[in-house]
N, C-alpha and C positions, 0 to 999 in steps of 0.2 A: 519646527524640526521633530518637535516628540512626536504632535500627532503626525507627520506623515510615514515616522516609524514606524509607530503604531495601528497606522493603515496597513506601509506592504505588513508589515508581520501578521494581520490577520489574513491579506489575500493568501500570503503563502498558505496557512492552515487551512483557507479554503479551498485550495489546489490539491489540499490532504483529505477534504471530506468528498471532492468531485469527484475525483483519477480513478477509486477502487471502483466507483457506483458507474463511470463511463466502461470502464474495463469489462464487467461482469456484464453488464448493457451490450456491449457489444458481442462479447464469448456466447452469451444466451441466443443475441437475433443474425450471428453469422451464422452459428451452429444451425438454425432453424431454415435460413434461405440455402445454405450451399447444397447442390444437388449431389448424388451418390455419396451423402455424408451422415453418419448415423450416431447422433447425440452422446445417445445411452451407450454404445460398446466403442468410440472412435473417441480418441485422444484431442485435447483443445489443440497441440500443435499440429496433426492432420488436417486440419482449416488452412492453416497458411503454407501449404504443399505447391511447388511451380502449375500442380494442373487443377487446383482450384479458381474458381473465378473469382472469388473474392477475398483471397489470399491477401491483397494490398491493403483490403482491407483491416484486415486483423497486424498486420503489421506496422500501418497507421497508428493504431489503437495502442501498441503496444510502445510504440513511439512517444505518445502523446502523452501515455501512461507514465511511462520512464519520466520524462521531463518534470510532469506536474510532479510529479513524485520527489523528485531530488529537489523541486523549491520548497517542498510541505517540510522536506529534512530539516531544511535549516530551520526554517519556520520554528519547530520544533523544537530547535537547539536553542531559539532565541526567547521561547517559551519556557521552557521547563528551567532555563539557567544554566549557568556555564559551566556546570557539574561534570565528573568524569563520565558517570553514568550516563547522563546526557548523550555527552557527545559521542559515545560508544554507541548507543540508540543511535541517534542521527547517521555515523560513518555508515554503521549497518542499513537502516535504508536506503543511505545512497548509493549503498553496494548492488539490494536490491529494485532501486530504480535503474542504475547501469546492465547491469545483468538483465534486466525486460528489455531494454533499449537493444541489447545486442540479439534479443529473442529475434527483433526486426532484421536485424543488419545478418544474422545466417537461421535465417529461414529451412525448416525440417525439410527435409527430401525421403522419399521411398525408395528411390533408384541410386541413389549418391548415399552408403554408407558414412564416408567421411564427415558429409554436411549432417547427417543423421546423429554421427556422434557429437559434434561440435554443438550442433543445437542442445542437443541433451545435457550440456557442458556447463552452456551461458544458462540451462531451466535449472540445473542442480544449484549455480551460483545464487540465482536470482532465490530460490526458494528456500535453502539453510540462511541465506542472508537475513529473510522475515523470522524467521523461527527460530534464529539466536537471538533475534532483537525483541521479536514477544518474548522470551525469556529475559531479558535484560530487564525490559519494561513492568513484570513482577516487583522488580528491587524499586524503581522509581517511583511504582503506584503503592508500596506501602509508608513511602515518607510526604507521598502527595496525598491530600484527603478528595479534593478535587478527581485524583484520576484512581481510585480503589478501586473502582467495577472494573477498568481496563485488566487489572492483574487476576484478578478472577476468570473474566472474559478468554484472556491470554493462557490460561491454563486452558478451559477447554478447547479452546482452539488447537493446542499445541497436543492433545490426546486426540483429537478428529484426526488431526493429521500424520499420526505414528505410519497408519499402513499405505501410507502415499508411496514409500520405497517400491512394493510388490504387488499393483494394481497390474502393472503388466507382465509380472511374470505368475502371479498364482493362478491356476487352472479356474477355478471359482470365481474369481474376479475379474477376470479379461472381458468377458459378455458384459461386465458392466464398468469398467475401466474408463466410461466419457464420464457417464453417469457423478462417479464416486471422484474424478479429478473435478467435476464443477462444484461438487458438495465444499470438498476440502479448499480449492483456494477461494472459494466462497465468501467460507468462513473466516480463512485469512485476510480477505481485502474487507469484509465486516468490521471486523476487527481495527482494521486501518481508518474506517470512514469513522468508527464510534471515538476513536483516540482522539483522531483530528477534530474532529467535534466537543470534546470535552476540554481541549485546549485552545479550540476557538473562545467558547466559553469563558475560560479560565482568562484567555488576553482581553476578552470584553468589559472581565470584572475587573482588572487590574487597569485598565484605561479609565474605568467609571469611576471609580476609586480614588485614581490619581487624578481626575477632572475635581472631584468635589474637594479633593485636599488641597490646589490649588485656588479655589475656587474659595474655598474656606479660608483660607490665607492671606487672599486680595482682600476678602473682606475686612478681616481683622487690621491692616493694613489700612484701609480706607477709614476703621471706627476709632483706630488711633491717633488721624492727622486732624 
């Protein structure tokens, strides 16, 4: 029963290293196939628009995204311990794996205000969600020796991301407003895969660990009868 614990809880973490690297994989090569669509000045949500062709695409993605996402939470929860900070960390991811997930389910429109603001709604949830939780994740990576770089990491990421608010309203910025939104959650789903990798890590030494403690124990057990 341990080790199959000990399995899913690494798959989950590996659902945490996959989901950012599928996400950016796909925002990088829809951006690149979709026709009248332009990287560098157009927004990641103008992809999944009703009159793009590959709108289901990015929407899939985002889907798939959300999912993996909200098993790496728990994953995560069941790594780092049943800490408050923890589980503050984890609720906030699963905030923002629900929040992508809803990115799918109301898809941006041009012509449809309404839909335009709602999407904007589920992008505002899904993105304060990660960037309270890199801030939370500072607290955890300085009593973790194992996750220290994350809190480092998670600083700059969280000063990349300041001028995310006004990429589409400052004059200066708009021309390059695709550009500087794939910089920024870039960096944020980097951020995401390096975590989930460090606590992969971390449940592999903790299984190997507890295999030779066991393992040391039979022994001892066996040198006494």
């Amino acid at each position: 029963m341990k080790s199959n614990g000990d399995s899913a809880s690494r798959f989950l973490l590996l659902c945490g290293i996959l989901a950012p690297v599928m996400m950016m994989v796909a925002i990088l090569v829809i951006g690149q196939i979709t026709p009248g669509y332009n990287p560098i000045s157009d927004t990641i949500s103008r992809m999944g628009t009703p009159d793009k062709p590959y709108a289901v695409v990015l929407h899939g993605s985002y889907f798939i995204y959300g999912v993996l996402m909200g098993m790496a939470a728990y994953g995560l929860y069941q790594t780092i311990g049943h800490t408050d900070s923890a589980k503050r960390l984890a609720i906030l991811l699963g905030i923002h794996a629900f929040g992508t997930v809803l990115l799918a389910v109301f898809p941006d429109s041009v012509e449809l205000p309404l839909k335009h603001i709602i999407h904007d709604v589920m992008s505002v949830i899904s993105y304060l969600s990660l960037l309270v939780g890199i801030l939370i994740s500072r607290g955890i990576a300085r009593q973790e020796t194992a996750l220290k770089v994350i809190g480092l990491l998670g600083l700059v990421v969280i000063i990349i991301n300041l001028p995310m608010p006004i990429i589409n309203t400052a004059d200066p910025l708009k021309s390059i407003a695709g550009l500087l939104q794939r910089l920024f959650s870039g960096s944020s789903l980097f951020w995401l895969s390096v975590t989930f990798f460090l606590l992969y890590k971390k449940r592999c030494t903790l299984q190997r660990n507890g295999n030779q403690l066991s393992q040391g124990s039979l022994t001892a057990q066996l040198a006494s009868k």
